[in-house]
N, C-alpha and C positions, 0 to 999 in steps of 0.2 A: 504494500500500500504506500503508494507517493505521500510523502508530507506534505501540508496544507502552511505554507510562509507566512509568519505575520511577524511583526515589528514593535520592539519594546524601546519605548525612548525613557533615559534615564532624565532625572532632574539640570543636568550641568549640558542636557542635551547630546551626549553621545546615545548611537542608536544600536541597540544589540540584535544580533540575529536570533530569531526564534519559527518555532516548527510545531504542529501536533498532529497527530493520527485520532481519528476515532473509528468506533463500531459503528456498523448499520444500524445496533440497536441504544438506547439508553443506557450508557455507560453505566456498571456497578459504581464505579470511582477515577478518578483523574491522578496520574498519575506524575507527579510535576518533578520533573529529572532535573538534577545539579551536576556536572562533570566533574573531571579531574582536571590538576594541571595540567599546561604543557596539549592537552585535547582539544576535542570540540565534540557536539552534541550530536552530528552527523554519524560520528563512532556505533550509535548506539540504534542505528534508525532499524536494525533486526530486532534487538532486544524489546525495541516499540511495537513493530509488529507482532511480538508473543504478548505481550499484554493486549492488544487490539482482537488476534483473535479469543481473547478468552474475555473479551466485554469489557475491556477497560481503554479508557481513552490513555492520551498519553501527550506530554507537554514538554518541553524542554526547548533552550538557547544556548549560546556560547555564550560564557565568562565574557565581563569587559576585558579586553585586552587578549581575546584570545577567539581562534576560528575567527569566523565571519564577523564578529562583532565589533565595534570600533574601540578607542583606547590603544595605547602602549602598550606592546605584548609584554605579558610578564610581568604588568605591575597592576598597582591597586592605590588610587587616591588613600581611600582608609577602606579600613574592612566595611563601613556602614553600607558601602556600595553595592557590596552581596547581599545584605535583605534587602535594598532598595531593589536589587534584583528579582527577587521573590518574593516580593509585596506587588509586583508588577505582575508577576507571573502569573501570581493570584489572583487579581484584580480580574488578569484576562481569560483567567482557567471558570470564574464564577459568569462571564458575560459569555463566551462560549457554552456552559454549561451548567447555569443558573441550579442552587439546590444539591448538588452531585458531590459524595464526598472528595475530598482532597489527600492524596496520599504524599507527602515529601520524601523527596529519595534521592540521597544524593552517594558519591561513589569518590573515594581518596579525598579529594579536597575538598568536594562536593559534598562531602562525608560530613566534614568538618562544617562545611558552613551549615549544611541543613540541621546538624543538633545545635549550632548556636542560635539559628533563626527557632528551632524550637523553645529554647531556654530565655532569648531576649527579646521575643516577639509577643505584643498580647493577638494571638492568628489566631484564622481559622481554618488552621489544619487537624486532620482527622489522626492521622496514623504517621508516623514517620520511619524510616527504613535507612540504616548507612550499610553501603557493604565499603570494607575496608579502609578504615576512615584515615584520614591523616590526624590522628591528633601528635603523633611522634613520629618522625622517621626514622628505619629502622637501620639507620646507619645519621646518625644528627650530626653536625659538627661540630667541631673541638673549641674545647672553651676558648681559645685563640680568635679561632676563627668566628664563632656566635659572636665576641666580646666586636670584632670588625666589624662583621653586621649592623652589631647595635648603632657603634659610630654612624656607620655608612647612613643608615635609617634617620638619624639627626642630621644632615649634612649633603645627604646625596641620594635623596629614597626611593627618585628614579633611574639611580642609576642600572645597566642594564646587564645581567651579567649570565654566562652563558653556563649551564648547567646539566649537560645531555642524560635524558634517564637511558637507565640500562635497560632497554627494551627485550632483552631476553627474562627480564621476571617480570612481567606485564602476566605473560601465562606458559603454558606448557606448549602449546600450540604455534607448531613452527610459520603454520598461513600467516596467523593473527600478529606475531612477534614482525615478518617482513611486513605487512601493511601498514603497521605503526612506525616502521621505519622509512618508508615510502611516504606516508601520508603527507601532502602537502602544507594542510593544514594543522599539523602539529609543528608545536615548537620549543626551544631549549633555555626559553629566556627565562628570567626570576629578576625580580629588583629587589633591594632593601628590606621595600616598604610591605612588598607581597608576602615574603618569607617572614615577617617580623611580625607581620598581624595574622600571620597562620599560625605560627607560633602559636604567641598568645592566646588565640580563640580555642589552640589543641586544651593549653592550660586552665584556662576558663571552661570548656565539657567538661575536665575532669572536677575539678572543683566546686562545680553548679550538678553535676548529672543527679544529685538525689532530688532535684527541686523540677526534673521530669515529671509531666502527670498525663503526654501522650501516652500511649502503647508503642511501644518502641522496637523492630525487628535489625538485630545485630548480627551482619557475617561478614567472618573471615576466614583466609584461609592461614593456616598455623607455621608454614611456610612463605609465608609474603616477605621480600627481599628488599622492599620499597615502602609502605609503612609497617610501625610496629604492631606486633598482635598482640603483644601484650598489653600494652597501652590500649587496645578494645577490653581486653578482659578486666582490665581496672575501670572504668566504666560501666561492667554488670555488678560490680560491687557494690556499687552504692543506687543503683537503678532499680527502685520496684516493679517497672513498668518493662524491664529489659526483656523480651527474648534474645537472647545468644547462640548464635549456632556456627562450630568451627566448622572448619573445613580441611579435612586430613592432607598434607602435603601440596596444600595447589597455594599457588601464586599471589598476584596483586588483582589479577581480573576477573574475579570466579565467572564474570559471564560472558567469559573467555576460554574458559578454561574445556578440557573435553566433557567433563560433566557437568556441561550448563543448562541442561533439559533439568539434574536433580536439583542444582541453584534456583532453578526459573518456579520447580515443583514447591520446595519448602517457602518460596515468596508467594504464589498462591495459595498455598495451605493456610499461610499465615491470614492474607489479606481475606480468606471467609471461616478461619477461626477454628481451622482443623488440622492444628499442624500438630502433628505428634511428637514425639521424644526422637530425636536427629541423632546416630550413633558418633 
């Protein structure tokens, strides 16, 4: 199913790319996607399709600064810009589909921002979902080099600096690893200001996650080489609303990975209330 293009204009006036799918029939729920870094929302446009055929509609853009969307790749004014993002996304997920619940779902960074927007948002979102969030990465850098950072962030916060992910742990999946390496529209950049208020938002989930009162679906996999897993699992600690569910040896993209029919299963199990005990 083609995407249906519509256009999110932020407050300062840059214009972000955005996209959605629906069913022939009355969507169960709206599915409103958040990316990863370094990505874009096009990534995903199969993953939208398995939501679509199973009744749900499905929403999603690129990041300011990144895909289609306009902005400085690799940077971020302030983090406020991400809910301004998803306050938009909302706005347009309710005029499209007036009444229909709102599912938030975001994926690595996209991880990240969707439980902040959970925690510092008064929304009306239904259910929220991170796979693989970034609140750590699982390789951080060295008090040296953070303490540069931080400088750089006062000083120089767009500065632009070049960062290539290791696209062999994205997933197991040798197709999926060359397309992300190909893709045109990824890219390697990070400034200051992006990385220092990802950071902190990581700090902030963990810190705030008890004051959760969505229902909340958490997966990773136990093996991801790109964020940390355990920084998810401190997360279910204090989360009454958490389901958690690993993922034995697979990667950063479980809906990536070769068993992403049983990823796609435990996220629909979840979203009509029947998921069972995940070994």
């Amino acid at each position: 199913m083609e995407p249906k293009k519509i256009s999110l204009t932020l407050k300062s006036g840059e214009k972000l790319f955005a996209w959605y799918v629906n069913p022939s029939v009355t969507p169960r729920a709206v599915i409103c996607l958040n990316h990863g870094w370094g990505e874009h929302s096009l990534r995903y446009k199969d993953w939208a399709n398995r939501f679509v055929q199973n009744e749900y509609a499905f929403i999603t853009w690129d990041h300011y600064g990144h895909g289609q969307s306009e902005g400085k790749r690799g940077h971020i004014p302030n983090y406020d810009v991400f809910m301004e993002e998803i306050n938009l996304a909302i706005d347009k997920t309710n005029q499209l589909f007036p009444g229909i619940p709102v599912v938030l779902y975001g994926h690595s960074m996209g991880g990240n921002i969707a439980i902040n927007f959970a925690l510092r948002q008064t929304n009306p979102i239904d259910l929220l979902i991170a796979t693989s969030p970034w609140i750590e990465l699982a390789n951080e850098p060295s008090k040296l080099m953070g303490a540069l950072v931080r400088v750089l962030n006062r000083i120089a916060p767009g500065l632009q600096i070049t960062a290539p992910l290791n696209a062999d742990g994205i997933c197991h999946v040798e197709e999926e690893v060359k397309a992300y390496r190909t893709d045109p529209l990824n890219h390697s950049k990070i400034t200051p200001r992006l990385l220092t208020s990802i950071s902190s938002a990581g700090k902030y989930a963990v810190q705030n996650i008890a004051k959760l009162r969505k229902p909340f679906l958490l997966l990773h996999g136990d093996a991801d080489p790109i964020t940390l897993y355990s920084a998810s699992k401190e997360l279910l600690k204090e989360c009454s609303t958490c389901s958690f569910i690993p993922f034995k040896d697979m990667y950063h993209e479980l809906h990536n990975e070769a068993i992403k029919d049983e990823v796609f299963n435990v996220i629909k199990q979840w979203l009509t209330g029947n998921l069972e005990d995940h070994p």
